[in-house]
N, C-alpha and C positions, 0 to 999 in steps of 0.2 A: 370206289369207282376211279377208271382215269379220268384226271378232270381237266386235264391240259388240252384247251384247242386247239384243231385242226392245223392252224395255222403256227401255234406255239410249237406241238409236237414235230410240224416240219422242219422249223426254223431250229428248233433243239437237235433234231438230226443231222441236219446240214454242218451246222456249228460244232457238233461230236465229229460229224467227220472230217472236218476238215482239220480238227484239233488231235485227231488220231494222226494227220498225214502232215501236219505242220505247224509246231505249236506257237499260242498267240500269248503275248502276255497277258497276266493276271493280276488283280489288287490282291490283297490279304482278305486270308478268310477267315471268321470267327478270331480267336486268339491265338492261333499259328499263321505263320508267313508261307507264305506259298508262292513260289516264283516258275514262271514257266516261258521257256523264251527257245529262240535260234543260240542266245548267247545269255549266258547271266554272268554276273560280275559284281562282288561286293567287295569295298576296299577295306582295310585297315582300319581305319577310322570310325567303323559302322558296328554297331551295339545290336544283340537279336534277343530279346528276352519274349524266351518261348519258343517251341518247337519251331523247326524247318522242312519244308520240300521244296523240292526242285527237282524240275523236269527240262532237261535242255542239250539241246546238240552240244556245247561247252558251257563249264562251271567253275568259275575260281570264286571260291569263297574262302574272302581271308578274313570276314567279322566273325568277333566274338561272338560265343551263339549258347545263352543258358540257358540250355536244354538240347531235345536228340536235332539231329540231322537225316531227313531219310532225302535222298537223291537217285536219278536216273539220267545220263547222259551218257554219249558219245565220251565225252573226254571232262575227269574233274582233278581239279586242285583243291587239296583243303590246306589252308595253312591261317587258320585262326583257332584259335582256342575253344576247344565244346567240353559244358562241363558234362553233357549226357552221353548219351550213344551215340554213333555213326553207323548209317545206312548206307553201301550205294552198290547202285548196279551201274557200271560203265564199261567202255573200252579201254580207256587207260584212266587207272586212278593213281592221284599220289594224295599219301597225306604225311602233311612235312610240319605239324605243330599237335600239340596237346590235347590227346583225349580220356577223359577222366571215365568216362564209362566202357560199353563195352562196343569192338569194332567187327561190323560183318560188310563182307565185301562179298561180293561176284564181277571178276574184270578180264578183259584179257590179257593186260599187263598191268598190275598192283603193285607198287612200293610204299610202304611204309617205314619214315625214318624220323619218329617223335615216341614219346614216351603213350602208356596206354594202361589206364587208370583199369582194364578190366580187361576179360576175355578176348580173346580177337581169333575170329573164323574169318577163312577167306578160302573163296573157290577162282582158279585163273590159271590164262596159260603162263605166265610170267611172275613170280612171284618173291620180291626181293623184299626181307624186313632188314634194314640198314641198322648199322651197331646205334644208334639214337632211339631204335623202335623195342623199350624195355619194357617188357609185359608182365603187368601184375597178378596176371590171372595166366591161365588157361593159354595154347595156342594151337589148331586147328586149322591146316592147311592142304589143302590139296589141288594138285596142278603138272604141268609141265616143269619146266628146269624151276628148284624153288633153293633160296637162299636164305640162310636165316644168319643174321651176325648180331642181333640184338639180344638180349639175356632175357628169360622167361622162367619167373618166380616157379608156375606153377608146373605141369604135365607138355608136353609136345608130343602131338601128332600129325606126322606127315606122309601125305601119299604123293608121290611125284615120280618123272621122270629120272631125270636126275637131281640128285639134294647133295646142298651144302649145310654142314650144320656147323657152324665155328662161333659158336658164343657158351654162356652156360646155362643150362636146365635144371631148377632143384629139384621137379618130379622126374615122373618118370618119359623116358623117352623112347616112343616108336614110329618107326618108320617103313614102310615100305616100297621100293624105288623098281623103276623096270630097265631104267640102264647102271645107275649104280649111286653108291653113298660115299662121300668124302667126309669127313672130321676132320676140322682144321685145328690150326695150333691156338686157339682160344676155346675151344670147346670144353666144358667143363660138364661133367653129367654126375648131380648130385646123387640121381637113383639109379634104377634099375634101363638097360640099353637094350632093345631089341629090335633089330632092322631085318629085313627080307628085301635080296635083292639076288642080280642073276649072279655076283661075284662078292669077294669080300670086301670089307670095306677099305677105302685107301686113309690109313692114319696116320696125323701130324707124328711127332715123338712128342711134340709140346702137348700136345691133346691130353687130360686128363678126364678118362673115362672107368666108371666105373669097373670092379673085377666080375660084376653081375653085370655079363654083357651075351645076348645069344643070335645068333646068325640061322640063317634060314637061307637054303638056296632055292631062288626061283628058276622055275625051269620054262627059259622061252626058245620056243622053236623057230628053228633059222629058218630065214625068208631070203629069198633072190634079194638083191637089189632094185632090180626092175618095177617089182610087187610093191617090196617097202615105201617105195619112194610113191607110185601111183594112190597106194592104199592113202600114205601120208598127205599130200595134194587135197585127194578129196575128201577127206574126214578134215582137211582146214578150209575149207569151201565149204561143206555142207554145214561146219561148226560153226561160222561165220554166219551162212543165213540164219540157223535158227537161235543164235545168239540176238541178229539185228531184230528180228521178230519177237524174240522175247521181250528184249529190253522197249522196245514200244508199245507192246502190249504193258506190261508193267507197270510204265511211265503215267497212259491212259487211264488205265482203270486205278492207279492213282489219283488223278487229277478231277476224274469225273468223279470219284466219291468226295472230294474235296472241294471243289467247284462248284458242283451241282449236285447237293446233296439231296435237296428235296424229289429233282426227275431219279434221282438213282433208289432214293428208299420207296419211290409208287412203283417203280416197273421189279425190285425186289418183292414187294409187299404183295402187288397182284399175281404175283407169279406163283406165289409159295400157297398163295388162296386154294389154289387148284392149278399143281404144276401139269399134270397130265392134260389138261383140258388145254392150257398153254404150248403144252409139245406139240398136240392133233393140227393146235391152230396155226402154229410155228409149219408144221408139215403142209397144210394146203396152203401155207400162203408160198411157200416154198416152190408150190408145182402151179398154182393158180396164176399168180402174179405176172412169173414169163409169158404166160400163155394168152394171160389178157393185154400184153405189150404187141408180143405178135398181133394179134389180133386186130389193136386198133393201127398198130403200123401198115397194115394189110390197105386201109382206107385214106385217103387223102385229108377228108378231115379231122380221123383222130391222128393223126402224125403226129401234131404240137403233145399232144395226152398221152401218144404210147413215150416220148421223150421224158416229157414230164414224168409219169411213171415210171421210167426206167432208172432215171434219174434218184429218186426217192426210195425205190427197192435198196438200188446199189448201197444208199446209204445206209437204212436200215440194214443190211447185212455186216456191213463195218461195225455198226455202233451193238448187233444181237454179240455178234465174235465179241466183242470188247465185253458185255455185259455178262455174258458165257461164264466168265472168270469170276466178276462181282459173284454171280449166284453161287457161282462152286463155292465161293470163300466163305459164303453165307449158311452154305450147308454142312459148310466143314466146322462153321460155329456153331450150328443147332447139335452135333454130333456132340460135341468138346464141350459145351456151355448150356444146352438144354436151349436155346436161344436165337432166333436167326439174330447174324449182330452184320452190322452195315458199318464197315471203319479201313480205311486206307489199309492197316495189318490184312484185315482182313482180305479186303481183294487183293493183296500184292501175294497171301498163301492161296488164294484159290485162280489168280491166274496161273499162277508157279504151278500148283496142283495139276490143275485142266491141262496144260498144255505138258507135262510129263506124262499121264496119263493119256495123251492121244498117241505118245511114243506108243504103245502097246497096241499088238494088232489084234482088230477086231471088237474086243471087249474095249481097250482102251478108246479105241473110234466110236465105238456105239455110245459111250458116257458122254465123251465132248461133244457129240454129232447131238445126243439129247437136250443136256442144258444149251447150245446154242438154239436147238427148234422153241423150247421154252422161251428165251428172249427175245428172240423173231417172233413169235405168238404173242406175247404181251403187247410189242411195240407194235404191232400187226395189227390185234387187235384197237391200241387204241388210237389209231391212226382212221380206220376203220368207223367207232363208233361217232368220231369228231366229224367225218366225212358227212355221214347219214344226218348228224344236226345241223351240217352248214346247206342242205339242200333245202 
């Protein structure tokens, strides 16, 4: 059963939402650190044994941190030492010191200029890995203009606007670019070379590239100026808002499984009981609710009660949308694991999930449109049954 009171579950929604629209600090939870701020700032001199999150408009973390890193802000610096992974979703990231594991980024401008004990994915419009950023694994990038000057042991793959590649690769390398590929006079290509682009590539003479090299010409169709430039404009505007949307959503449904783990595993657990019967409820509270604001707005003395109510809807819709993503990520685990599994991974693949998936019209809408009425139905409901025992 929900067994949070009336009074709990409102104060818990108020407190989500406001924590969706502006985040408050937080103590440490269980054996990972979790920091959640307008600003976070670790200096130098600060020791982290055990994982990290962070959620924050800015982030300089320059402690040492044994174990991963997973982050969400506006703007981060990493220049402390991790001996595990790095996580982060930002606006601008740099990481300008030592990562022993492996690095995944999503930013819209990412530099990376320190060595990196493992793989490194990155998705961005801006993407410079500096000759300091030597990668032992793997490297996987795709973006707008992307530069690579740091040497990478294993394979490179890059999809970009236009690419620089001036360092050395011992796998194999491919690329595919839509204004074009430079080879600088460092570039080394231990393997095999194959790029697609709309011309050939422009190469150093210093450049040392393999004789197993193949080209590919793409074929892009000329556009006005006028067009180029409009189309450009607003696919950085529209990529802007749903970047800013994402990366808060993200942020949330991080923190709330981490914060508040107990309200996040009842409103999973009830939901999954009987998801359907949570959608139907999700749905009338969806058309009921307004109706009963009107209603008592209509009269003088429910005024204070349709506010109050209106107040309280609002919120619950915030915190169902946030929760929307928790449940995707839960069902994306019962799929994969046999298992619904409740864990930060997991809501940060099922809001990523949910909200790619509403890109899709129609089918894609009707998925997200559902697990949100499921979340709205649970929290609906037990908002609801707390009411009827406080009368």
């Amino acid at each position: 059963m929900f067994r949070l009171p009336l009074r709990s579950v409102g104060s818990g929604l108020i407190l989500l939402a406001c924590l969706a629209l502006s985040f408050t600090p937080f103590a440490s939870v269980q054996a990972a650190e979790v920091h959640v701020g307008e600003s976070v700032f670790q200096g130098p001199n600060e020791y982290v044994q055990g994982n990290q999150y962070v959620a924050a408009g800015q982030a300089t973390l320059s402690s040492r941190v044994q174990g991963d890193i997973v982050a969400a802000a506006g703007s981060v610096i990493v220049n402390g030492e991790i001996s595990g992974d790095l996580t982060i979703i930002g606006g601008s990231v740099d990481v300008l010191e030592r990562v022993q594991g492996d690095i995944r980024v999503v930013g819209g401008q990412v530099t990376i200029a320190s060595p990196v004990g493992g793989d490194v994915v990155v998705l961005g419009g801006t993407i410079n890995l500096r000759s300091g950023a030597v990668i032992a694994g793997d490297l996987i990038a795709v973006g707008g203009d992307i530069t690579v000057e740091g040497a990478v042991s294993g394979s490179a793959t890059i999809y970009g606007s236009a690419v620089l590649l001036d360092s050395l690769v011992g796998g194999a390398v491919s690329v595919r670019a839509g204004k074009g590929v430079t080879f600088g006079p460092n570039a080394v290509a231990m393997s095999s070379v194959s790029y697609r682009a709309p011309v050939m590539a422009a190469v150093d003479p210093a450049a040392k590239l393999s004789p197993d090299i193949e080209f590919t010409e793409l074929d892009i169709p000329a556009r006005s100026l006028g067009e180029t430039g409009a189309t450009a404009v607003f696919a950085a505007v529209a990529g802007a808002i749903f970047l800013v949307r994402l990366l808060a959503g993200l942020a949330t449904a991080i923190v709330l499984v981490l914060v508040f783990p107990g309200f996040t595993h009842e409103i999973v657990s009830e939901t999954y009981q009987s998801f359907w019967r949570s959608v139907g409820i999700g749905f009338v509270t969806l058309l009921v609710v307004p109706a009963a604001v009107v209603f008592f707005a209509a009269t003088i003395i429910g005024a204070f009660a349709a506010l109050i109510l209106g107040i309280l809807f609002v919120f619950m819709l915030i915190i169902a949308s946030i929760y929307s993503g928790i449940l995707f990520g839960s069902f994306i685990a019962k799929l994969v694991r046999k298992e619904y599994v409740i864990s930060w991974l997991w809501a940060l693949l099922g809001t990523l999930g949910i909200t790619l998936i509403s890109l899709v019209p129609f089918v894609g809408w009707l998925v997200g449109f559902m697990f949100f009425l499921a979340a709205l139905g649970t929290i609906g409901l037990g908002v609801y049954k707390r009411a009827l025992k406080g009368m």
